[in-house]
C-alpha positions in Angstrom: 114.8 97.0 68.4 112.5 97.5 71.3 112.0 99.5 73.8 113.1 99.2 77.6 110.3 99.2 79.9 111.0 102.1 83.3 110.3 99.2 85.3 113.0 97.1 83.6 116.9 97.6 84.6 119.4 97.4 81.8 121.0 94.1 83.9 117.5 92.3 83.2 117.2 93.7 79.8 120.5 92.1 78.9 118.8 88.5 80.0 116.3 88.8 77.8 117.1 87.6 74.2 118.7 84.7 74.1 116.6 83.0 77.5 113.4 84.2 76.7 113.6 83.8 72.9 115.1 80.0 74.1 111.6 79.7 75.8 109.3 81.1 74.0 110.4 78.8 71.0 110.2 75.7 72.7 107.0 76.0 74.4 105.1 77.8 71.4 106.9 77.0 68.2 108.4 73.5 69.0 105.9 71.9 71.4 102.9 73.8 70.6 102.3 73.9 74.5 97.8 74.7 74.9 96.2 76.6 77.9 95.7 73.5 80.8 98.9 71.3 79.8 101.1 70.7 82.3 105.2 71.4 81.4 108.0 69.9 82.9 110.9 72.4 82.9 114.1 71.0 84.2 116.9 73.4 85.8 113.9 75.8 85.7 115.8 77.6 88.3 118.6 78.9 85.4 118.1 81.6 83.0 115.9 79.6 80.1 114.1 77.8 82.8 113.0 80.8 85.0 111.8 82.0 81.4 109.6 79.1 80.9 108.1 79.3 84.1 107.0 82.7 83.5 105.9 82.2 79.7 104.1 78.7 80.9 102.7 80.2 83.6 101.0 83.1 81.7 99.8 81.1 78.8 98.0 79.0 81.8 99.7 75.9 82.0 100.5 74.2 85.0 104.0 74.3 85.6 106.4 71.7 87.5 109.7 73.1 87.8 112.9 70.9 88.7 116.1 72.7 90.5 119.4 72.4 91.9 119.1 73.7 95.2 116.3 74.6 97.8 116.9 78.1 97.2 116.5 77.5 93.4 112.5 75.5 94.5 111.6 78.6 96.6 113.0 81.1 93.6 110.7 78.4 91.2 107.7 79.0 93.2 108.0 82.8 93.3 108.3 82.9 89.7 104.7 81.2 89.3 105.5 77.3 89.7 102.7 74.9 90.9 105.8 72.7 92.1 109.1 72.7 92.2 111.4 69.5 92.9 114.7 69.0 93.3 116.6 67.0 89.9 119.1 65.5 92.3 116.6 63.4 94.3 116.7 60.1 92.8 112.5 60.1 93.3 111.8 63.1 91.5 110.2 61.1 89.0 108.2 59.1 91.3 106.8 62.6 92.3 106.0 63.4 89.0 104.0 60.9 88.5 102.0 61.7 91.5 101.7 65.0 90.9 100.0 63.7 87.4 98.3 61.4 89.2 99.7 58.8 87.0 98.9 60.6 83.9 102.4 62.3 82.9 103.4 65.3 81.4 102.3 66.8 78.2 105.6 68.9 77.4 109.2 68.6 78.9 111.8 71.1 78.1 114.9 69.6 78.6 118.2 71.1 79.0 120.3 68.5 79.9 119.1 65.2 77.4 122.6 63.5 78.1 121.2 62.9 81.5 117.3 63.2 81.4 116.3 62.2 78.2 116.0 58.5 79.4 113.6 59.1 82.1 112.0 62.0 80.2 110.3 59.4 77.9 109.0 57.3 80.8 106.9 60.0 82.3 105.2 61.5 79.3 101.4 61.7 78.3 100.2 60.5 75.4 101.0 62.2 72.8 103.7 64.1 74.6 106.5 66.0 73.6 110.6 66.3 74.9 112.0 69.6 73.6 115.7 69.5 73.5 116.7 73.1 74.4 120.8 71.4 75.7 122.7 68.5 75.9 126.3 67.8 76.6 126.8 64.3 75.2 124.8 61.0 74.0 122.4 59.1 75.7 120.5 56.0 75.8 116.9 55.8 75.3 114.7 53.0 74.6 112.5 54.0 71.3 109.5 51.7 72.9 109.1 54.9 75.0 108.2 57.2 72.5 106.1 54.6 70.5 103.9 53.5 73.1 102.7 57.2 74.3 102.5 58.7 70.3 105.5 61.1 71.5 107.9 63.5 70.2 111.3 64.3 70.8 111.9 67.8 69.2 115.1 69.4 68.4 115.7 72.7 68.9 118.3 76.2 68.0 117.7 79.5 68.1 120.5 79.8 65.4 118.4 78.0 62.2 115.3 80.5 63.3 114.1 82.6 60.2 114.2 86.6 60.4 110.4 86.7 60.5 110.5 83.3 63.9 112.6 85.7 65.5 110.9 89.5 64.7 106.9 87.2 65.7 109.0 86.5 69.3 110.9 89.6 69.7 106.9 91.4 69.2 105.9 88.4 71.5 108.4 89.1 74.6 108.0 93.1 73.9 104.7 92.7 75.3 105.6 90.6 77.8 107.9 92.9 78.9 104.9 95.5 79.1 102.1 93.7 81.2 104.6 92.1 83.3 104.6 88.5 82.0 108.7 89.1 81.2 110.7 89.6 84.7 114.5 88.5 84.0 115.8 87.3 87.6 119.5 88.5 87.9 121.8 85.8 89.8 125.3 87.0 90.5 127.4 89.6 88.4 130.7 89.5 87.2 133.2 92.0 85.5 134.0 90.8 81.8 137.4 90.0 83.3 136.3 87.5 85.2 134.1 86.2 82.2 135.8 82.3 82.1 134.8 82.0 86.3 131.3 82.4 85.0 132.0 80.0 82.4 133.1 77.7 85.2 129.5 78.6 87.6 127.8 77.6 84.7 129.3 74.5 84.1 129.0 73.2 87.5 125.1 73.0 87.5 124.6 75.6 89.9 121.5 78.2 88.7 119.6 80.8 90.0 118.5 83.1 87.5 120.4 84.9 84.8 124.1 85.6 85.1 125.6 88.8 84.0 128.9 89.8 82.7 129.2 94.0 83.3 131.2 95.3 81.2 
């Protein structure tokens, strides 16, 4: 248990575990992100994303996010973005590379593999590495990919963490919670009746921020 900051509402504090912990894990435990990387965070403008943005950008990596709607790049942005993109325009990756200036990305988190996986491979750095926070089906990859750069495609579930993982990032996103680092975005509330229509947002792709059921 930790305390709840005055600054933080009980709405944000509920979107704290499961995103942040999400996160933290990925960038820190899984992909061992260092201060100057750059991170690819797709659907950064969703609950675990916005949370990555925030963690990357305070651990001082650079930070491209990729989102489902123009409001979702300008909510990106105001979370500490360098860029935000948008992961239905068929050059996004093209961008990417730019952006890199042909280098690629050191870390990807990934919550969709099914439908990024594939092009995740072809714009890493060398030695890069693909976190798979979600995934909704199989996909196709070509293992040449990960060969050639010295990559990683990492697995990842905040279920199999150890009491001790999850007490080092509870401490972790405490303090985050104290200086700042830690702002949960609320999207849109509903009552728990109307819990499976939330189910159903989710589904459809559409993010921005953390959704709330009140009770």
């Amino acid at each position: 248990m930790h305390p709840l900051p005055d600054k933080i509402s009980f709405e944000q504090g509920s979107g704290v575990n499961v995103p942040y912990s999400a996160a933290y894990h990925a960038l820190f435990n899984r992909a061992r992100a260092k201060r100057g990387e750059t991170v690819l965070v797709h659907g950064a403008d969703g609950g675990v994303g916005i949370a990555s943005v925030q963690l990357g950008r305070a651990a001082g990596l650079r930070v491209i996010g990729t989102c489902s709607s123009d409001l979702g790049q300008i909510l990106v942005k105001e979370q500490g973005a360098d860029y935000a993109l948008s992961h239905n325009s068929p050059e996004h990756t093209g961008e990417i590379m730019k952006i890199t200036e042909g280098r690629g990305v050191d870390v990807v988190l990934e919550m969709l593999a099914n439908v990024n996986l594939g092009k995740d491979l072809g714009i890493l750095a060398e030695n890069g590495r693909v976190v798979i926070i979600g995934s909704r089906g199989n996909v196709e990859i070509n293992p040449r990919d990960i060969m050639s750069r010295n990559a990683s495609v990492l697995g990842m579930l905040l279920l199999k963490l150890s009491e001790r993982q999850l007490l080092d990032i509870h401490a972790a996103l405490a303090d985050g919670l104290k200086n700042s680092a830690v702002r949960p975005v609320i999207g849109k509330k509903f009552p728990l009746s109307e819990a499976v229509q939330a189910h159903h947002e989710i589904m459809e792709g559409v993010s921005y921020g953390k959704m709330v059921l009140i009770p």
